[in-house]
C-alpha positions in Angstrom: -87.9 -67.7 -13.4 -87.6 -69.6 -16.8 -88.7 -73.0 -17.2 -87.4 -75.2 -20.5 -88.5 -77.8 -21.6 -86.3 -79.8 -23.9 -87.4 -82.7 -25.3 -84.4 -85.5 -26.2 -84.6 -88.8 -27.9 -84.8 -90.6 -24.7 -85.4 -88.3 -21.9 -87.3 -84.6 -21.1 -84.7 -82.3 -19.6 -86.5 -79.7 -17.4 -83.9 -76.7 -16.7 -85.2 -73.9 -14.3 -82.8 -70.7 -14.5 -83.6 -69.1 -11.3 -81.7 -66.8 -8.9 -79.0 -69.3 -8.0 -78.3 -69.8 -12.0 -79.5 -73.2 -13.6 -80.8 -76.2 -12.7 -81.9 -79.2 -14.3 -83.8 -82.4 -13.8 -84.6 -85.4 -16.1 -88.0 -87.3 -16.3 -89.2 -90.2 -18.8 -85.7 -91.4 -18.8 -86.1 -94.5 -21.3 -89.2 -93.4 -23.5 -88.6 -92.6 -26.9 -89.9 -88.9 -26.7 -91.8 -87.1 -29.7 -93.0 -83.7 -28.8 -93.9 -81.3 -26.1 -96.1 -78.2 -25.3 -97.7 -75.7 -23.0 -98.4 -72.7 -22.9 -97.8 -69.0 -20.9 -101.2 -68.9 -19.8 -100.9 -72.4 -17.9 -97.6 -72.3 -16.7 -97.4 -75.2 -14.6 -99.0 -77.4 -17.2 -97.2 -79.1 -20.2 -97.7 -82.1 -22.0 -95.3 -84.5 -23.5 -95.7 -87.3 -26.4 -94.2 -90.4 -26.7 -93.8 -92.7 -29.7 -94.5 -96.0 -27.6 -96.3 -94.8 -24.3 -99.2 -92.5 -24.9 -99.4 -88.8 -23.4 -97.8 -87.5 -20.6 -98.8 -84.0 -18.3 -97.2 -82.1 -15.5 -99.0 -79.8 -13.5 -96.3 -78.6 -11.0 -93.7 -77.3 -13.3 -92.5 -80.2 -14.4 -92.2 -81.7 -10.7 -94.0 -85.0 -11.9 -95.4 -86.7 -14.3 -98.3 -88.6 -15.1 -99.7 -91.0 -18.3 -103.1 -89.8 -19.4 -105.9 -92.3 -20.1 -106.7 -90.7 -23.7 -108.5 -93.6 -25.5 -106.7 -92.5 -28.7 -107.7 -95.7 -31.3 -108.3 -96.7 -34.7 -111.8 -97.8 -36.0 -111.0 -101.1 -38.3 -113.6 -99.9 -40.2 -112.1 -96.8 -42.0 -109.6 -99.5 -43.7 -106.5 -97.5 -42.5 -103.3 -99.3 -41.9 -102.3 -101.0 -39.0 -106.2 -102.2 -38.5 -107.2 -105.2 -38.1 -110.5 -106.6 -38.4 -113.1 -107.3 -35.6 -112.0 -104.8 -33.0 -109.9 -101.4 -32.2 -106.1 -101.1 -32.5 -105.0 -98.2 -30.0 -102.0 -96.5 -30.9 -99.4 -95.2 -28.4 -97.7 -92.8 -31.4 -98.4 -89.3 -30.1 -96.1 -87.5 -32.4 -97.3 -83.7 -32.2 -99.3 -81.3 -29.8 -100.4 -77.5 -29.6 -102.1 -75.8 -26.8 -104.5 -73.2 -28.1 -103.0 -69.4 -28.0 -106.6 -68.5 -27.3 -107.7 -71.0 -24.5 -105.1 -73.0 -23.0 -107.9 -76.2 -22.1 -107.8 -76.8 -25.6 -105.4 -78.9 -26.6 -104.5 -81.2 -30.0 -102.6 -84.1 -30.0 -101.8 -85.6 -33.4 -100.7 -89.3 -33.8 -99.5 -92.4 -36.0 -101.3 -93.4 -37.8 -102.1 -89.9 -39.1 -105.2 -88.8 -36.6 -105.7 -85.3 -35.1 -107.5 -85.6 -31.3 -108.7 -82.2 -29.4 -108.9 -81.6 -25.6 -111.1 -79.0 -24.3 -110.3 -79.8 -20.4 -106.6 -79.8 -20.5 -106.3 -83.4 -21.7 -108.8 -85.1 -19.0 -110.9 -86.1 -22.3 -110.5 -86.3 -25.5 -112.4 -86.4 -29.3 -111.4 -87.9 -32.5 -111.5 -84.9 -35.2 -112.9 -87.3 -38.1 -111.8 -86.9 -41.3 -108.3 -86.7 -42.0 -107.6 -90.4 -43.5 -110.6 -89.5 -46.1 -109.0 -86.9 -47.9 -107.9 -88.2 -51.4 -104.4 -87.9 -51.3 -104.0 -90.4 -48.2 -103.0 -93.2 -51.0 -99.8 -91.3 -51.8 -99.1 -90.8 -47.6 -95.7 -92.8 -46.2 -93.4 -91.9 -43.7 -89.7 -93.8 -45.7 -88.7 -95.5 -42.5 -91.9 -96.7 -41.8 -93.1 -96.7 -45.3 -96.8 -98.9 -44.3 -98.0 -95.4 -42.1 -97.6 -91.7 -41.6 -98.4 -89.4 -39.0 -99.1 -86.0 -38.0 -96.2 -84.4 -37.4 -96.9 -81.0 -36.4 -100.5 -79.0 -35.2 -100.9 -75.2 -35.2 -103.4 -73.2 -34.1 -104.0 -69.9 -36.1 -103.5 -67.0 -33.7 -106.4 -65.0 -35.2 -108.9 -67.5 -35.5 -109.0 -69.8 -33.0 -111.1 -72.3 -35.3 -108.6 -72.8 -37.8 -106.1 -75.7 -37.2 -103.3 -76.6 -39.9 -101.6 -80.3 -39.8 -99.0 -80.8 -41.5 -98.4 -85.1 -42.2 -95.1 -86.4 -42.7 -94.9 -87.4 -45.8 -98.4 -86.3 -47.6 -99.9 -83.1 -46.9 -100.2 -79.9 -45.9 -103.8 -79.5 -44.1 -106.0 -76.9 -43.0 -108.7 -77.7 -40.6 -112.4 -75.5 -39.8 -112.6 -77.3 -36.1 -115.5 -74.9 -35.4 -118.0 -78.1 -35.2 -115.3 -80.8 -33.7 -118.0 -83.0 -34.8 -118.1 -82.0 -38.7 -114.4 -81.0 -39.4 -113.6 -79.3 -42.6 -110.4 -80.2 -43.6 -108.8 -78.9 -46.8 -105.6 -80.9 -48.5 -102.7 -80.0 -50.3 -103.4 -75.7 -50.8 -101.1 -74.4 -54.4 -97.5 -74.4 -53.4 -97.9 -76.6 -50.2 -94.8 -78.3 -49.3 -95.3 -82.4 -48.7 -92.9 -83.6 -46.2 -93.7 -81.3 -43.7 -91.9 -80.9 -40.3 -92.7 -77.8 -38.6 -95.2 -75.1 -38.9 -95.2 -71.6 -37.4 -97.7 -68.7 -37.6 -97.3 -65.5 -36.5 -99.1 -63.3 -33.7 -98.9 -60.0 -35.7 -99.4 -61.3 -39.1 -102.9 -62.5 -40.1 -102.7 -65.2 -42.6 -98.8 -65.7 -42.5 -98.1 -69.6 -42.0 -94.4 -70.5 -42.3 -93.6 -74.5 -43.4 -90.2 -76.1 -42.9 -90.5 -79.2 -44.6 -88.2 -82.0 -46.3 -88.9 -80.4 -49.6 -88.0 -77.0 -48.7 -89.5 -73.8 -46.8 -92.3 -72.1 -47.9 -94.5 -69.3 -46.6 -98.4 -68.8 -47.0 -100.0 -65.1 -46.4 -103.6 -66.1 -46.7 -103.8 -68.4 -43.6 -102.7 -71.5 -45.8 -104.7 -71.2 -48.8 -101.6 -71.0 -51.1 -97.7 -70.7 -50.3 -94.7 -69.5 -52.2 -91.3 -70.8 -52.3 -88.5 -68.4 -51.3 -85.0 -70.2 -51.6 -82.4 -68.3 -52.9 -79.3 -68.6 -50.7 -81.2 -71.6 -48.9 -78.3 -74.9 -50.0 -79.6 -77.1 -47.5 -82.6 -77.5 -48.6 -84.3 -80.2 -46.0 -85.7 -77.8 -43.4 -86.9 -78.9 -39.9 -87.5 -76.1 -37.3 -88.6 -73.0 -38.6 -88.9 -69.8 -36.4 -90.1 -66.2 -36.8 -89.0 -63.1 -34.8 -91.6 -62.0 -32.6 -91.0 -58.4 -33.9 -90.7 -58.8 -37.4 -92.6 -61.5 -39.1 -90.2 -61.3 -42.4 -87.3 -62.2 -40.1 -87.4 -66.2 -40.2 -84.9 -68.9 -38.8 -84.5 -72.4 -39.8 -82.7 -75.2 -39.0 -81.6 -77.5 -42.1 -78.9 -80.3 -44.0 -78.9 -81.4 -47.1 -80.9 -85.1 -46.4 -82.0 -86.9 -43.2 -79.2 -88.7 -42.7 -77.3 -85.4 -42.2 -79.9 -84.2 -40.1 -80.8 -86.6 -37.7 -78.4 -89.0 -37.1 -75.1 -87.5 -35.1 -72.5 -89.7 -36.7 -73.1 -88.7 -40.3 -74.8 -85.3 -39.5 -74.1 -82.0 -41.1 -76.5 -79.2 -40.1 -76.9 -75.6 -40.8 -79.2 -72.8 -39.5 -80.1 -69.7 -41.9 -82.0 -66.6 -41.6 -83.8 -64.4 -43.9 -84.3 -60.9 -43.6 -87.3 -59.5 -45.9 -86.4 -59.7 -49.5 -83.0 -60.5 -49.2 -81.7 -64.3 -49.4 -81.4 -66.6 -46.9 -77.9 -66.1 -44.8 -75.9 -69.1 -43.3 -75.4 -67.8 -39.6 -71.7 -69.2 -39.0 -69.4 -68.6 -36.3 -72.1 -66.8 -34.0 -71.5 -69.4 -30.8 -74.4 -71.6 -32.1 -73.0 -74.7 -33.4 -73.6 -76.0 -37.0 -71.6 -78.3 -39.3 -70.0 -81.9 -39.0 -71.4 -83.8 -36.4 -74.5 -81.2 -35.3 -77.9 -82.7 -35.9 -80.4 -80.4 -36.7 -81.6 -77.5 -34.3 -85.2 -77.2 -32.7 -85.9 -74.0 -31.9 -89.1 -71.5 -30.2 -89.2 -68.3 -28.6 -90.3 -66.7 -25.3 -90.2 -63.1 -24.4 -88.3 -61.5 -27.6 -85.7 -64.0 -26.9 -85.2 -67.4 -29.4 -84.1 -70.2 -27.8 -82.1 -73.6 -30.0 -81.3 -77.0 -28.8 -79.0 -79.3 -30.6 -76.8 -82.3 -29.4 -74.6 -79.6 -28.2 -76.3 -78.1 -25.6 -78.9 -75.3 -24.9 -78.7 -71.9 -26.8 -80.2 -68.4 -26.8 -80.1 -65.5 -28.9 -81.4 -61.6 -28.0 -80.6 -60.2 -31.4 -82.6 -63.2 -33.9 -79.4 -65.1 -34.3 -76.6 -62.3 -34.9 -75.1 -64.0 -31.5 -75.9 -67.1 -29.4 -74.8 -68.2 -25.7 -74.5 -71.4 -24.6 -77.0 -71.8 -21.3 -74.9 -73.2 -18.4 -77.2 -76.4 -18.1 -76.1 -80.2 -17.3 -75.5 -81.5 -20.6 -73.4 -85.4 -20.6 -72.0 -87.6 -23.2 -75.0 -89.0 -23.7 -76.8 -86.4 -25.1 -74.2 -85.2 -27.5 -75.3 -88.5 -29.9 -79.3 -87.4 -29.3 -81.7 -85.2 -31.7 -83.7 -83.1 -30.1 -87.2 -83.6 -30.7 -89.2 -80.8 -29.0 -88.9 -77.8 -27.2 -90.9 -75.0 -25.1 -89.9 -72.0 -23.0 -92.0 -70.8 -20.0 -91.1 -67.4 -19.2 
């Protein structure tokens, strides 16, 4: 049995494909939903972020649903925005989350105002990784529609190290983290060639060092675990990436999802998004006309992988491709008006 996890703007979809075909159920109807994770080696465990409610887990499968107590605040005294003197300011943002690939306790929940918080009990408790807001480039951080903050948009654990964490911050900086002392974090800012406006990171479990960024400014790839990226963009005409995906059996087979601005990305009136592949050397390829929709009036695609298989959600349903994007089918899952004007904002397979 397969459980998904899709993540809309405004409620988590839970589909179960089991022997008597699909089913799905909805939770946290009415929140404005961020991000969600888990992981294969907790199954019936997964965690959800909101933008204005905090951190949400299931341990049944996605049966229920409860609000953790995380205590994620700001300290006025590190001057960062939103702060205001004489107290705390807690902040209910929790915009990204990764579950270890090496211990699935440990947990990381990134927020806005950019903050990076770790779990080691499968998010009973949490601690503040310290740091982040005192690198120098923070000045130069904004997130355009909210141009007075910026948050940490997406958290990746390295699959070969399980000390090394990389943030990427939306819009500022491309970060990689030594978490080996959570209470003296070394975090390095802004490697050669890192993109700015990053949205998605992905690493690869039979690559050491390969980290792949889809980001407003473009894709770019890193094979030294983040300590400098090229730019590989020939063929790539919409150029503001947002999920970026590699094939479990070929790291130099990469997916992304894209448009040429935000506006034709995110929004389903004026959107116009693409997906392309690259294979190796070769430039990127515009997969057309292979049953996953693209174009006028598709928002951009999230996608992930489970089992050899990639699976992509737009505000046209569910997809999922055997062959890395050659062909896509559309999984027979409730999908109403409603959705079709949502962006997808997260999304996890269990096997």
């Amino acid at each position: 049995m397969t459980t998904i996890y899709a993540a809309m703007r405004n409620r988590l979809l839970v589909c179960t494909d089991g022997e008597d075909g699909w089913t799905t159920a909805e939770h946290l109807k009415g929140h404005d939903l961020e991000c969600v994770a888990s992981s294969p080696d907790e199954p019936e465990r997964a965690f959800v972020g909101t933008f204005e409610d905090g951190l949400y887990r299931t341990e049944d499968g996605g049966g229920t649903f409860e609000r953790l107590e995380t205590g994620f605040r700001i300290e006025t005294g590190d001057e960062s925005r939103g702060a205001e003197d004489g107290g705390t300011v807690e902040t209910e943002a929790v915009m990204s989350l990764a579950v270890s690939p090496h211990d699935p306790d440990v947990v990381y929940a990134g927020t806005e105002p950019s903050r990076v918080y770790r779990s080691e009990d499968g998010g009973d408790s949490w601690t503040h990784l310290e740091g982040i807001i005192d690198l120098p480039s923070e000045e130069e951080w904004f997130f355009p529609p909210r141009p007075d903050t910026h948050h940490t948009r997406w958290l990746e654990v390295d699959p070969f190290d399980p000390d090394r964490l990389y943030v990427g911050i939306e819009l500022g900086a491309f970060i990689v983290g030594d978490v080996s002392d959570p209470s003296d974090v070394h975090w390095r800012e802004r490697p050669p060639g890192s993109r700015r406006d990053n949205h998605s990171l992905a690493v690869h479990p039979d690559r050491e060092g390969r980290v792949y960024s889809a980001a407003g400014d473009g894709f770019a790839v890193s094979n030294d675990g983040g300590e400098s990226f090229s730019h590989p963009q020939d063929g790539l005409e919409h150029t503001y990436c947002w999920s970026v995906v590699p094939d479990p059996a070929d790291p130099d087979r990469i997916l992304v999802s894209s448009a040429s601005g935000a506006s034709k990305a995110h929004t389903a009136e004026t959107a116009a998004s693409y997906v392309y592949r690259k294979d190796g050397d070769e430039p990127w390829e515009r997969l057309e006309e292979r049953g996953l929709p693209m174009g006028d009036g598709v928002v951009r695609a999230v996608f992930t992988t489970a089992d050899g298989t990639v699976y992509g959600v737009n505000n046209r349903g569910l997809f999922r491709s055997s062959d890395f994007g050659d062909s896509w089918e559309r999984a027979d899952v409730e999908w109403d008006e409603g959705l079709e004007t949502q962006t997808p904002r997260g999304l996890v397979v269990v096997p």
